[in-house]
FIKOLZA-1660 file (N, C-alpha, C; in steps of 0.1 Angstrom, whole numbers, plus 5000, padded with zeros to 4 digits):
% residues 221
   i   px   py   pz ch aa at
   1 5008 4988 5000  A  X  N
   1 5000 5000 5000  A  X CA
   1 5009 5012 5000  A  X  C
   2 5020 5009 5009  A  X  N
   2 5028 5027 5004  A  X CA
   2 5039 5028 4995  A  X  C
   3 5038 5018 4992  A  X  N
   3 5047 5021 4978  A  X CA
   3 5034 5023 4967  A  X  C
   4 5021 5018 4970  A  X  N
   4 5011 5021 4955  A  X CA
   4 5007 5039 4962  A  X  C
   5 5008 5043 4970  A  X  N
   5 5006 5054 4974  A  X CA
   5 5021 5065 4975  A  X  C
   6 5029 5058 4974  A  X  N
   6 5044 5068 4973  A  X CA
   6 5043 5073 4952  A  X  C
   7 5037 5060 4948  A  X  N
   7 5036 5060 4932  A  X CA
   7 5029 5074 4926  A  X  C
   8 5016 5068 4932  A  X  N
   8 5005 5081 4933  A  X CA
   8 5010 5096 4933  A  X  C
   9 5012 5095 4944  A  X  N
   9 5016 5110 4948  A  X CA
   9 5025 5116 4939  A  X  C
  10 5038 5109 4934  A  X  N
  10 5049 5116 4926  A  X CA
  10 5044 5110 4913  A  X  C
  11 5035 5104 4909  A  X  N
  11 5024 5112 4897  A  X CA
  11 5020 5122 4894  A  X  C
  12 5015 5126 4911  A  X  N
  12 5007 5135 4909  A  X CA
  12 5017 5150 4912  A  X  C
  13 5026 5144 4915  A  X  N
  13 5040 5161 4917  A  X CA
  13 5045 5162 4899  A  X  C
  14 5046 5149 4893  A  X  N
  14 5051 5148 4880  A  X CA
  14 5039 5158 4870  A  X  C
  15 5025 5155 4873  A  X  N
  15 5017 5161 4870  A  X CA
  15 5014 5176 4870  A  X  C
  16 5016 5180 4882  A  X  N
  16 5019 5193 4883  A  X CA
  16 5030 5199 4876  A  X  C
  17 5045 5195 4882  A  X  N
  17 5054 5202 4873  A  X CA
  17 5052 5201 4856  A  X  C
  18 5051 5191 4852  A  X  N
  18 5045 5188 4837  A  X CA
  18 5036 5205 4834  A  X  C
  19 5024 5206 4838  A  X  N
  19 5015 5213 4837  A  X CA
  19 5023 5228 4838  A  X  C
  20 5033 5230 4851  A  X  N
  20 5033 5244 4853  A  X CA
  20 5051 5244 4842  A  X  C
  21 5056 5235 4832  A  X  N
  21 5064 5236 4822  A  X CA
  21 5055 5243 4807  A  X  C
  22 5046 5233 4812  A  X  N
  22 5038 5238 4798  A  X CA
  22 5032 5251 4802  A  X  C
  23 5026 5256 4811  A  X  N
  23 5021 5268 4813  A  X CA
  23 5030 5278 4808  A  X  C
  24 5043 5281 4813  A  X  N
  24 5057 5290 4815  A  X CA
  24 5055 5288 4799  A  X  C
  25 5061 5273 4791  A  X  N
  25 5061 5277 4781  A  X CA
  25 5054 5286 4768  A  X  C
  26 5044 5278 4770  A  X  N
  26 5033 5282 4762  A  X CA
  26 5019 5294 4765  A  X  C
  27 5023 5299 4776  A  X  N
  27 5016 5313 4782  A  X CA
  27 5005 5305 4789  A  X  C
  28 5006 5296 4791  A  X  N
  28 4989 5294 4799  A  X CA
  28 4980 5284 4789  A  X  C
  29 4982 5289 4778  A  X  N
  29 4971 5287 4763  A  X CA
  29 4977 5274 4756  A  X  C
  30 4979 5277 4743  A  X  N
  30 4984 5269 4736  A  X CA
  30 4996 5269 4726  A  X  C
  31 4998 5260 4715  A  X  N
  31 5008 5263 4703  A  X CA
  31 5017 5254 4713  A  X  C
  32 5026 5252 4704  A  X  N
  32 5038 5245 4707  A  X CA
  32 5050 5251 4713  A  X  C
  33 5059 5244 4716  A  X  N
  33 5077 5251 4722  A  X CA
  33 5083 5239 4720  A  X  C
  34 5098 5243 4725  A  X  N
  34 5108 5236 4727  A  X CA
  34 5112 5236 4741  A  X  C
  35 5111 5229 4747  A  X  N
  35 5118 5231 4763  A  X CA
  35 5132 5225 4756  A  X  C
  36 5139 5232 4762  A  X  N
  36 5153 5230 4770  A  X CA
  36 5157 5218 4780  A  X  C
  37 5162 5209 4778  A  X  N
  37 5162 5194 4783  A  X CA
  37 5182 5198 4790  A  X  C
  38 5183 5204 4802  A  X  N
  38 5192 5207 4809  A  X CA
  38 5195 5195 4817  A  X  C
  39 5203 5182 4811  A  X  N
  39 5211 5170 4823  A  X CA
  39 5224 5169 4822  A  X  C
  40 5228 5159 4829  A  X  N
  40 5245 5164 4825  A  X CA
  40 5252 5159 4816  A  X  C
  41 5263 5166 4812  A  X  N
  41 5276 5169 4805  A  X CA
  41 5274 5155 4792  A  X  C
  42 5276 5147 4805  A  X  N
  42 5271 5131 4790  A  X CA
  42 5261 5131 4783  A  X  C
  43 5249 5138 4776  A  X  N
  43 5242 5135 4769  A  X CA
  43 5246 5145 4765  A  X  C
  44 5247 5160 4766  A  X  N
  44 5252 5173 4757  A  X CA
  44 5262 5163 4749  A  X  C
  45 5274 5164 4754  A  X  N
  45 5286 5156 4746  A  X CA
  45 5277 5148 4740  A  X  C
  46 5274 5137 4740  A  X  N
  46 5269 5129 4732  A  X CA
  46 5263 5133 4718  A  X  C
  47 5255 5142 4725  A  X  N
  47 5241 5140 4714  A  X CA
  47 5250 5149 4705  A  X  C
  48 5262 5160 4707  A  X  N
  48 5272 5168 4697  A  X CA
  48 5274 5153 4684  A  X  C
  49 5282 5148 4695  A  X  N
  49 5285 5133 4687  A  X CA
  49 5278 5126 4680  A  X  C
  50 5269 5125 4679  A  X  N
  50 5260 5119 4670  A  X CA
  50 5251 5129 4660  A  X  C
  51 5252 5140 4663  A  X  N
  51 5251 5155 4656  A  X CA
  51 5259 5154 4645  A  X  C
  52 5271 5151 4648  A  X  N
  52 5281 5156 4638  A  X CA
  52 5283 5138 4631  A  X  C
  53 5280 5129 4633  A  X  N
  53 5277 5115 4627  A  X CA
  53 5265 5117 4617  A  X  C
  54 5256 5126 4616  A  X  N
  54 5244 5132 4608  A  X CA
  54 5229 5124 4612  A  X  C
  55 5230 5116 4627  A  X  N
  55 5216 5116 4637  A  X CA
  55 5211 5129 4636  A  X  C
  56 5197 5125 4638  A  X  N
  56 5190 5139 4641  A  X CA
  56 5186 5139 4659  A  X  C
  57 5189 5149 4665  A  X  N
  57 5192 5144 4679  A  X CA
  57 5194 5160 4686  A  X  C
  58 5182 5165 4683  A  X  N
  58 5178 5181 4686  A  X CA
  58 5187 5180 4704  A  X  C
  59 5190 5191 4706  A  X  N
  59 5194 5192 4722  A  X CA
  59 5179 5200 4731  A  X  C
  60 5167 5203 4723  A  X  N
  60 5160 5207 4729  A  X CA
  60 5145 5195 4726  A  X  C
  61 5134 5194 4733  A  X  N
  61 5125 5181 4725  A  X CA
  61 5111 5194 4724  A  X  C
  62 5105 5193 4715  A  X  N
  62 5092 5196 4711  A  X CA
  62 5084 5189 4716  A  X  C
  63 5077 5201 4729  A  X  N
  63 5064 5197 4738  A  X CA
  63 5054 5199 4730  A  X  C
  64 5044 5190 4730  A  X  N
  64 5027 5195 4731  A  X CA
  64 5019 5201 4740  A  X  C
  65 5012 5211 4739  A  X  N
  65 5000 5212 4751  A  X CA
  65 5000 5206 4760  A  X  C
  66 4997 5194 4757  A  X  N
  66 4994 5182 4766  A  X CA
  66 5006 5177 4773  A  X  C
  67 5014 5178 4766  A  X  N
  67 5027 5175 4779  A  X CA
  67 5037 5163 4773  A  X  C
  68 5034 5163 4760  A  X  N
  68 5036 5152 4745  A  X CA
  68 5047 5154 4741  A  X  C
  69 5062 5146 4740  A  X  N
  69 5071 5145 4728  A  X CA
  69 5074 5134 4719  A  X  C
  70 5080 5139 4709  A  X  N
  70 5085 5123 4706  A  X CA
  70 5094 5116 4713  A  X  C
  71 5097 5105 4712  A  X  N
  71 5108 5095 4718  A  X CA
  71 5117 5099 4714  A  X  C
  72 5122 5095 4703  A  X  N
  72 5132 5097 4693  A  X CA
  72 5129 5105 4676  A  X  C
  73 5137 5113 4675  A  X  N
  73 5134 5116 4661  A  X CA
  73 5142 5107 4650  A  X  C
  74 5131 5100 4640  A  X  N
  74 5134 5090 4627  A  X CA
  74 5121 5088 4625  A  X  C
  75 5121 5079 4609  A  X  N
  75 5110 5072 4606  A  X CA
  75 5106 5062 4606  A  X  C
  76 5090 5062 4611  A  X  N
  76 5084 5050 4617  A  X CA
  76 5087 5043 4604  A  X  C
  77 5084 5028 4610  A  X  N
  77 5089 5018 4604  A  X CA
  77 5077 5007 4604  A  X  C
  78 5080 4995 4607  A  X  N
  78 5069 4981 4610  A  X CA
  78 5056 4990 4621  A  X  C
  79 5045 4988 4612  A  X  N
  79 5033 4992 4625  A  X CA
  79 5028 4984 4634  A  X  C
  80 5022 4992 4639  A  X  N
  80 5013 4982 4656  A  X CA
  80 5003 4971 4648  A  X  C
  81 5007 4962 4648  A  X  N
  81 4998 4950 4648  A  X CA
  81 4992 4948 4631  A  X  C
  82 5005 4946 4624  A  X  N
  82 5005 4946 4608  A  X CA
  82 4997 4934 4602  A  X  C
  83 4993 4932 4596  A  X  N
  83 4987 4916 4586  A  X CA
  83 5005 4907 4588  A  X  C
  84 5014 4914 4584  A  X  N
  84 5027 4901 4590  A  X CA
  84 5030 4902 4601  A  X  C
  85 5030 4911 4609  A  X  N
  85 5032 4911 4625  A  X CA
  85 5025 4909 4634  A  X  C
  86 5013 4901 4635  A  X  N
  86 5000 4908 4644  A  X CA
  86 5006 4907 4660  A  X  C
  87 5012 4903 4657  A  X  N
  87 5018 4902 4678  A  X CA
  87 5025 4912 4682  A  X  C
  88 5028 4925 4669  A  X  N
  88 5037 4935 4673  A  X CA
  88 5031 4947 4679  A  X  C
  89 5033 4946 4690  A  X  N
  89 5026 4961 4699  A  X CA
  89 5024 4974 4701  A  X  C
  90 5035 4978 4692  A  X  N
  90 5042 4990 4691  A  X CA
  90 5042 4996 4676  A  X  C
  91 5052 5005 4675  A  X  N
  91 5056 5011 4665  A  X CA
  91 5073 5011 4665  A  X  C
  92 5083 5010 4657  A  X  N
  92 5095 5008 4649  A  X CA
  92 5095 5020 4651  A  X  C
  93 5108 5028 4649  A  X  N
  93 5114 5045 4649  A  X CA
  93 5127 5044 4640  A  X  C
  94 5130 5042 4631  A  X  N
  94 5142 5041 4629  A  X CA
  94 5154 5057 4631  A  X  C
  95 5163 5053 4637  A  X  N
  95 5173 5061 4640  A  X CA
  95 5187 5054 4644  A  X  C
  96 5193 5064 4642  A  X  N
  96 5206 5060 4643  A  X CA
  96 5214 5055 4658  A  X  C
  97 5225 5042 4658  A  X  N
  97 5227 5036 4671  A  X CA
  97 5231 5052 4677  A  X  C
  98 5227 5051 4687  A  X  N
  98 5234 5060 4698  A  X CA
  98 5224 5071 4697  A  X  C
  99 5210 5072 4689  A  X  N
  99 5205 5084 4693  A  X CA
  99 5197 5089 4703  A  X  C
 100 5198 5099 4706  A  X  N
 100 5191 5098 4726  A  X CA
 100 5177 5092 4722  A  X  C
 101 5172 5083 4734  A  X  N
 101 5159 5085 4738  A  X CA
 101 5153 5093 4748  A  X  C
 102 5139 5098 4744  A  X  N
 102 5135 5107 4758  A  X CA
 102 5117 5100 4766  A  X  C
 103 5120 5102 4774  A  X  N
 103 5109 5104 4780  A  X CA
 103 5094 5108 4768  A  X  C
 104 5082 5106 4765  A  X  N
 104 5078 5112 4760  A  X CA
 104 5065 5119 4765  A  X  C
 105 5070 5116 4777  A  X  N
 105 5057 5123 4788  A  X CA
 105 5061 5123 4802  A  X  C
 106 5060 5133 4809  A  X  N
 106 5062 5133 4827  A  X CA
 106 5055 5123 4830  A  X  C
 107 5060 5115 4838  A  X  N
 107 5058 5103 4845  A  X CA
 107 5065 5094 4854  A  X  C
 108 5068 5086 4861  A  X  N
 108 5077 5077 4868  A  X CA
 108 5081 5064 4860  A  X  C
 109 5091 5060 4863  A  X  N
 109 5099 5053 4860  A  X CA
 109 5094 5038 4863  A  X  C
 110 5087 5030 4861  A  X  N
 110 5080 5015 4869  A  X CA
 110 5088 5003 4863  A  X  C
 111 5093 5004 4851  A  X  N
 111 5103 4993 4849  A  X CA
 111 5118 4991 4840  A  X  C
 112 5125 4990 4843  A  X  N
 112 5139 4988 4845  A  X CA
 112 5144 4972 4839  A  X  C
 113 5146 4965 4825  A  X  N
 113 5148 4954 4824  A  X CA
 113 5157 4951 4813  A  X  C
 114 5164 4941 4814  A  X  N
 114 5171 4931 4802  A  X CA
 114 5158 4920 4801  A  X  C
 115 5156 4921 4784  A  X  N
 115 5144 4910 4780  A  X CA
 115 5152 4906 4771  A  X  C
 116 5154 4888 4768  A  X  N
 116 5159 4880 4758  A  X CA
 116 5154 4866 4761  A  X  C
 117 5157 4865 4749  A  X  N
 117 5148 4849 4744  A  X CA
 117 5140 4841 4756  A  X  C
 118 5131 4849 4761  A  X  N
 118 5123 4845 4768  A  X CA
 118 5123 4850 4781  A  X  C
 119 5132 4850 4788  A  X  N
 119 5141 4856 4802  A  X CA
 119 5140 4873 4802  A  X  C
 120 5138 4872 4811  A  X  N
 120 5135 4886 4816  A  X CA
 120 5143 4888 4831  A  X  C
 121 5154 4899 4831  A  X  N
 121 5161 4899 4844  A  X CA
 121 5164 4915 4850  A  X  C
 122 5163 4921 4862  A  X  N
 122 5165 4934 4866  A  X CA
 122 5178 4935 4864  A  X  C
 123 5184 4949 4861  A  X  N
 123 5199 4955 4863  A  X CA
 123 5207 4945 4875  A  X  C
 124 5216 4944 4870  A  X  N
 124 5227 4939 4880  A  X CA
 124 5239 4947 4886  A  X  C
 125 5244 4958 4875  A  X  N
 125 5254 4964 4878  A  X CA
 125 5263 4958 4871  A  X  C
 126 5264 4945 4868  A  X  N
 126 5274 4940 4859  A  X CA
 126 5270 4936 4842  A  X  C
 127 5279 4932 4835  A  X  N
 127 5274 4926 4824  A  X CA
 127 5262 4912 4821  A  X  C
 128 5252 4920 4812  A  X  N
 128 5237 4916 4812  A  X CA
 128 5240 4908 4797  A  X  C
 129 5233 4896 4793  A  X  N
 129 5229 4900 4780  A  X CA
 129 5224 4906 4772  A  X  C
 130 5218 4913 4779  A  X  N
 130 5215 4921 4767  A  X CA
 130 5226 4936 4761  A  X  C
 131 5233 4932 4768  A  X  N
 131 5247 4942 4763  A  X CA
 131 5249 4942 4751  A  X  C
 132 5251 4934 4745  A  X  N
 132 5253 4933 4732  A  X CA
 132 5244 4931 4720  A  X  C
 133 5244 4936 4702  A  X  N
 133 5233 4933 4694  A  X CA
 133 5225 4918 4695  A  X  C
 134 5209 4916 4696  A  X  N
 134 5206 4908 4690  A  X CA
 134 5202 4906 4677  A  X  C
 135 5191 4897 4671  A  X  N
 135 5193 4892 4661  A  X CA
 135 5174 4885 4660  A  X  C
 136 5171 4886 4646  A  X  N
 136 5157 4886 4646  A  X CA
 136 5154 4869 4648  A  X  C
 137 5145 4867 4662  A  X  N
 137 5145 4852 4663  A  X CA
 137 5146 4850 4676  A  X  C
 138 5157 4859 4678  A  X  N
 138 5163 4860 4693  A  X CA
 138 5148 4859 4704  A  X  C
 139 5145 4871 4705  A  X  N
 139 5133 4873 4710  A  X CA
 139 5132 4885 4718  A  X  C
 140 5126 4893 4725  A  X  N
 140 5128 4899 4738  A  X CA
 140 5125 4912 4733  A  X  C
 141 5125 4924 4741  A  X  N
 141 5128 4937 4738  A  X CA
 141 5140 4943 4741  A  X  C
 142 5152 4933 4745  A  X  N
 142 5167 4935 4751  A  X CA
 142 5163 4947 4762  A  X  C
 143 5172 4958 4763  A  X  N
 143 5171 4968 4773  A  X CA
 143 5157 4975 4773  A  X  C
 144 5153 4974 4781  A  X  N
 144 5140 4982 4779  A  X CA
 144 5137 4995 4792  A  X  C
 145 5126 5001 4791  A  X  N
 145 5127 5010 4802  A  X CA
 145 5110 5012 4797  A  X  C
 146 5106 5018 4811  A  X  N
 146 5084 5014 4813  A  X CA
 146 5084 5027 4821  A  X  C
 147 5077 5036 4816  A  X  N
 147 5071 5049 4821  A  X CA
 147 5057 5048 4822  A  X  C
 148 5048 5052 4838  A  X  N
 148 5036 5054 4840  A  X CA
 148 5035 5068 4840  A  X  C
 149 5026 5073 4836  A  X  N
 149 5019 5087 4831  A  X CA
 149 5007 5087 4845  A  X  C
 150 5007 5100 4844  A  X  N
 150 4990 5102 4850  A  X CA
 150 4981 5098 4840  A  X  C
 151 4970 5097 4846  A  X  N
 151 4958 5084 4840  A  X CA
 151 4958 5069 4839  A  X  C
 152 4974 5066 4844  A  X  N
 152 4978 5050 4845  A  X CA
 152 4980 5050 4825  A  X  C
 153 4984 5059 4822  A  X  N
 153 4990 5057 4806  A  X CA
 153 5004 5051 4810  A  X  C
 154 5011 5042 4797  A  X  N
 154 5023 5039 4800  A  X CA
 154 5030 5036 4786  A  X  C
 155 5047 5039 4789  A  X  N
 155 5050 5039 4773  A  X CA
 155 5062 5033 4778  A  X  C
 156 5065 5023 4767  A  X  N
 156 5077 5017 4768  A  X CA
 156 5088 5018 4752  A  X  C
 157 5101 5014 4762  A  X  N
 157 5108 5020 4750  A  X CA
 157 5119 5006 4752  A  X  C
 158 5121 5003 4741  A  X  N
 158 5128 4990 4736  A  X CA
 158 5137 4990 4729  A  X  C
 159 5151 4981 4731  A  X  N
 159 5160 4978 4723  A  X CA
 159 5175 4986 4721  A  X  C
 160 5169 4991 4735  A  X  N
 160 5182 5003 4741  A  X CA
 160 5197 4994 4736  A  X  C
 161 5206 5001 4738  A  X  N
 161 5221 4999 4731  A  X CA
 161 5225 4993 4745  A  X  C
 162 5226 5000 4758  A  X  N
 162 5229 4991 4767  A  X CA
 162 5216 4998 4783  A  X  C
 163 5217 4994 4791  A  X  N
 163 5210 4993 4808  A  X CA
 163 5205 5012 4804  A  X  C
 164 5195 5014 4806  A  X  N
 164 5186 5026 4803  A  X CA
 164 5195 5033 4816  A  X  C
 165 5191 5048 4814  A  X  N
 165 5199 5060 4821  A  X CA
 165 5188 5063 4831  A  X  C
 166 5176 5056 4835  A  X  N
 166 5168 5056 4843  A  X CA
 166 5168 5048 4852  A  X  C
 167 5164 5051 4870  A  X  N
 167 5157 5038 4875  A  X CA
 167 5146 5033 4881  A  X  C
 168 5139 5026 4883  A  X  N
 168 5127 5027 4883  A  X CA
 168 5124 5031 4900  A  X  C
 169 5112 5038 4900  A  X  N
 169 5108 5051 4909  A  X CA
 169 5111 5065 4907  A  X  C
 170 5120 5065 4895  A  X  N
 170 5129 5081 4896  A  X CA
 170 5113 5086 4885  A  X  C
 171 5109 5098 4889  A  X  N
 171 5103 5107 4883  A  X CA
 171 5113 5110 4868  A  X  C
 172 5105 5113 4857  A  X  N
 172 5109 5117 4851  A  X CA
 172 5098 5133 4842  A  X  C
 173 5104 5138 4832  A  X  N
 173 5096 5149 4829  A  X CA
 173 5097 5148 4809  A  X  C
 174 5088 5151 4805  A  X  N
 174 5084 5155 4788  A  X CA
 174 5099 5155 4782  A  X  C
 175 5108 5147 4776  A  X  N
 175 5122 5151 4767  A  X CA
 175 5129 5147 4774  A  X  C
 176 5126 5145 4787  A  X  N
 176 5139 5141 4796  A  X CA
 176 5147 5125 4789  A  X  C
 177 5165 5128 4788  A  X  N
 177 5169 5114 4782  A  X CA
 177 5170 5102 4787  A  X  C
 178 5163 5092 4783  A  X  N
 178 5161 5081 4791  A  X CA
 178 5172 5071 4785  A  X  C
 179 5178 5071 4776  A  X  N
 179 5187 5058 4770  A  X CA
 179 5190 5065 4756  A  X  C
 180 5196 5049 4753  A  X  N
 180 5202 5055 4737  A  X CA
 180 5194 5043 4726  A  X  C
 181 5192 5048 4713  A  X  N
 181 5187 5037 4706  A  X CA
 181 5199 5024 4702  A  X  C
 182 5195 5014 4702  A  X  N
 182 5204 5004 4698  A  X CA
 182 5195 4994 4695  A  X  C
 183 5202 4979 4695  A  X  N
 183 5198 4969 4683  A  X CA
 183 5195 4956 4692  A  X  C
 184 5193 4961 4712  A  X  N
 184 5198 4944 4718  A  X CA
 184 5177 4936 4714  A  X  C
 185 5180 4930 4717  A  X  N
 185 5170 4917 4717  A  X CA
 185 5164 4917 4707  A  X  C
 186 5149 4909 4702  A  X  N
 186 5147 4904 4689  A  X CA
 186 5150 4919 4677  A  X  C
 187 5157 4918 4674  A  X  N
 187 5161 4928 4666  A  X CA
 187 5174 4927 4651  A  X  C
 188 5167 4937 4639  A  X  N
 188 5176 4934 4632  A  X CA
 188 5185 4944 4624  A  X  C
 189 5183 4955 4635  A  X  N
 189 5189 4965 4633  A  X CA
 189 5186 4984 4640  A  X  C
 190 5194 4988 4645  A  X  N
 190 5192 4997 4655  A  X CA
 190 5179 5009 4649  A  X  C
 191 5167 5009 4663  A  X  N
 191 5162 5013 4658  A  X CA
 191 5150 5013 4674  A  X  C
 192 5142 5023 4678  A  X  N
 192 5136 5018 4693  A  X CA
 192 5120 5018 4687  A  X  C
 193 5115 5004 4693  A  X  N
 193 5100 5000 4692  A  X CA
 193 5098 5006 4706  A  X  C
 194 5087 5011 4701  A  X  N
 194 5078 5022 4714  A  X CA
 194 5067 5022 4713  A  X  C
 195 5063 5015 4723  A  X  N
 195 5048 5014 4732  A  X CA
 195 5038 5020 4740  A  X  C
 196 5025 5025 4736  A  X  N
 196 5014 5029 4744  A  X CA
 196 5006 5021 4749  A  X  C
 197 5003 5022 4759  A  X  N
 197 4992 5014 4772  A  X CA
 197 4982 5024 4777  A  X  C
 198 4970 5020 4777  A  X  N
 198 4960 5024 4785  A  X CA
 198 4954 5023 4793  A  X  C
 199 4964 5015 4805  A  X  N
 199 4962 5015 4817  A  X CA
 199 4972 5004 4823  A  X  C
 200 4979 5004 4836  A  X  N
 200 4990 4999 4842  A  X CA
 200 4984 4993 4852  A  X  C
 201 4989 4975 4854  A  X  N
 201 5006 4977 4840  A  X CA
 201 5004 4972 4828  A  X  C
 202 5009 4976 4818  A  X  N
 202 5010 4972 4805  A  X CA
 202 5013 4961 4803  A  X  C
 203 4997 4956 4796  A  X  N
 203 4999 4943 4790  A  X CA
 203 4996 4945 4775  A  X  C
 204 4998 4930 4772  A  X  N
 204 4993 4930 4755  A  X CA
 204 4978 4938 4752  A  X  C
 205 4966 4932 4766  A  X  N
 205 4954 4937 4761  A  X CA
 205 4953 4951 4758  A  X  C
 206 4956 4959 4768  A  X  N
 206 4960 4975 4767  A  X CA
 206 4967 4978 4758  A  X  C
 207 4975 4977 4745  A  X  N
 207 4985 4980 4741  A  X CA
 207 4974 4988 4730  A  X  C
 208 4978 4998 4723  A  X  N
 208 4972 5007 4710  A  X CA
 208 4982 5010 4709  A  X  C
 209 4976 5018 4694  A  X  N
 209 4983 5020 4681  A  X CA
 209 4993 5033 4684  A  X  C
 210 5008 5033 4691  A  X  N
 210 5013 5045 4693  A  X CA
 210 5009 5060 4684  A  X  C
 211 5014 5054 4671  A  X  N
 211 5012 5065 4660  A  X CA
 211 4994 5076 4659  A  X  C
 212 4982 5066 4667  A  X  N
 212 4971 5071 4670  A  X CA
 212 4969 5076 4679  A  X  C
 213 4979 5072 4688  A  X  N
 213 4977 5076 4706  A  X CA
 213 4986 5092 4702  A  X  C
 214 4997 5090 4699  A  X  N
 214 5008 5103 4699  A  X CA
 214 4998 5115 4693  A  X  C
 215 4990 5108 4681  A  X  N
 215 4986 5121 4672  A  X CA
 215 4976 5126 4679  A  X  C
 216 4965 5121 4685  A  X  N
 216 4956 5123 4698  A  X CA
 216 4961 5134 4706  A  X  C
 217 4979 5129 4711  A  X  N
 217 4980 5139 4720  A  X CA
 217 4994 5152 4714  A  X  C
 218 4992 5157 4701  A  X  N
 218 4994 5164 4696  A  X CA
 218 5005 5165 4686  A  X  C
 219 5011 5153 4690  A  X  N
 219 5025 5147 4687  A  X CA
 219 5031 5136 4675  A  X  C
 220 5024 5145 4663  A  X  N
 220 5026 5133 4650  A  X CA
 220 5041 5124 4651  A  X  C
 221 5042 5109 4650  A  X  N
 221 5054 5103 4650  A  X CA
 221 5059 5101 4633  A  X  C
% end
């Protein structure tokens, strides 16, 4: 009970700050902005790095009204639940290895995992399998990382390069960088499958169409 009530609450503080970012930015009203995504020194450096590699990998993320960004900037790829895919839950983003992921909504952090061929294991601190590329067959979502939203929304982000830059309970906010894109579990080339849920925790039944959900909330993928 006080850990489902510790949850709650820094929902509901994520919720606020969320609200009073978009207020500042956008006067109260509406239209879009850029927040400014201020963490440290290692993602600036980086995201230069992969700037000048020719990723697209803005230092600032495009909020929505609603409190909306993209994950990653690239083109979607394999859709949610295709005539050849139907088990696929998500949406494909193609981008380049190493391009930041972000948050795409204020929310908390609820899961933290290495997924492979079947096996699912929390951070260790040491070397995981899923460190390294997998390979289509393999299975899993390799590195993953699970954000709850206010309303019990939830988005997951898949196939990180290595252990997500988050941990689970840490609040996060709209752009904030959560990992890097890469290629671990069933996968056949670097690129982050990203998931919407409509209600936690995210299962297969909950799962919709990212690309419908995002545009809903202002944020064409």
């Amino acid at each position: 009970m006080g850990v489902a009530v510790g949850l709650a609450g820094a929902l509901l503080l994520v919720a606020a700050a969320t609200a009073g970012v978009v207020s500042s930015v956008f006067g109260g009203g509406g239209g879009g902005g850029c927040v400014g995504v201020a963490y440290p020194d290692v993602y600036a450096t980086h995201e230069t790095r992969v700037a000048a590699a020719g990723a697209m990998s803005p230092v600032c993320a495009e909020v929505s009204v609603g409190g909306w960004t993209r994950p990653v900037v690239g083109e979607a790829g394999s859709g949610f639940r295709t005539g050849d895919r139907p088990g696929h839950d998500g949406v494909d983003i193609m981008a380049a290895r190493g391009t930041v992921v972000r948050a795409a909504a204020g929310g908390v952090v609820v899961r933290v995992r290495c997924n492979v061929g079947g096996d699912s294991w929390e951070p260790t601190g040491g070397p995981m399998p899923c460190d390294g590329d997998g390979y289509p067959g393999l299975g899993g979502c390799g590195w993953y990382a699970e954000i709850r939203h206010p309303g019990d929304v939830v988005t997951r982000y898949c196939h990180l390069i290595r252990q997500p830059a988050v941990t689970v309970g840490e609040p996060v906010t709209a752009g904030q960088p959560i990992g890097y894109v890469g290629s671990s579990g069933n996968s056949s080339g670097p690129h982050l499958h990203y998931e919407a849920h409509e209600d936690y925790p995210a299962t297969e039944d909950n799962a919709v169409d990212p690309i419908l959900f995002m545009r809903r909330e202002g944020v064409p993928l």
